[in-house]
C-alpha angles and dihedrals in degrees: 000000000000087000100058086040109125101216087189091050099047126035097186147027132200142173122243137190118210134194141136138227141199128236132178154174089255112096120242103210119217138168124307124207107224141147117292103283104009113127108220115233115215130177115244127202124178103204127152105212116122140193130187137221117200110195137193104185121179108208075194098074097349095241122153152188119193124174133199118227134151101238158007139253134099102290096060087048085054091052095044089051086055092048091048086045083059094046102083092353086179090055120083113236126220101174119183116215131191117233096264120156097240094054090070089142086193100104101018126104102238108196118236095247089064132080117184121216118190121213109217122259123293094013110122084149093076101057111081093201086085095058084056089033089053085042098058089043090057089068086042099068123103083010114145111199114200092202139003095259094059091052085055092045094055082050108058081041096047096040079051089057101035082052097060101047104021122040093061108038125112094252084064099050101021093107099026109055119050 
């Protein structure tokens, strides 16, 4: 890879960390802080409408790129890969993916700025996106969206705030960079 590697193409390389998560009208209940014996009260809907993140997150510069779609397969991986390869076009990508069915790379275009690592099997500790991942469905928990575009609204909110204190922080990258 370094050697094929166009110095003049590219002015900058960095090391990314991808991964996706669901999120959905259904509330995920979670624990409540109240007064001793005080039953907490929390509204419940059980409603079946999804939407995805896909994030690319570099534990380096803490830099990101996370995108919303409603779904996932290998086409809309292909096309994320072809949004991420816009974002910084002049920046060389490794990007490190989980096994994950959808990211068979056999019969997708993969853009040049972009080199794919696999983890091995059964490692989602690994990956650091599920630190920032665990760390957005905390403040998911015991949420009630009335409708599918608030809880995209909370997202992009939440994903802003979740970008500036966690993807750099030394709880992300304590076990991954020596």
């Amino acid at each position: 890879m370094r050697l094929s590697l166009n110095k003049n193409k590219y002015k900058e390389v960095n090391l990314y960390f991808q991964d996706e998560a669901r999120f959905g009208m259904m509330n995920h209940l979670g624990k409540y802080l109240t007064a001793n014996g005080v039953k907490p009260i929390v509204t419940y809907q059980h409603i079946f409408k999804t939407t995805y993140l896909y994030g690319s997150y570099s534990p380096i510069n803490g830099d990101c790129f996370v995108w919303e779609i409603n779904g996932v397969d290998t086409k809309i991986f292909e096309a994320y890969l072809k949004e991420f390869s816009l974002y910084k076009p002049k920046e060389y990508k490794i990007v490190v993916i989980d096994n994950a069915g959808f990211h068979s790379t056999k019969n997708i275009e993969i853009p040049e700025n972009i080199h794919l690592l696999r983890i091995p099997p059964y490692n989602p500790e690994l990956n650091p996106c599920e630190q920032v991942w665990q760390y957005i469905k905390n403040r998911f928990k015991n949420q009630r969206f009335e409708k599918m575009e608030n809880l995209k609204e909370w997202l992009h909110k939440t994903k802003t705030v979740a970008r500036k204190y966690l993807i750099k922080s030394t709880k992300i990258t304590r076990n991954y960079l020596c």
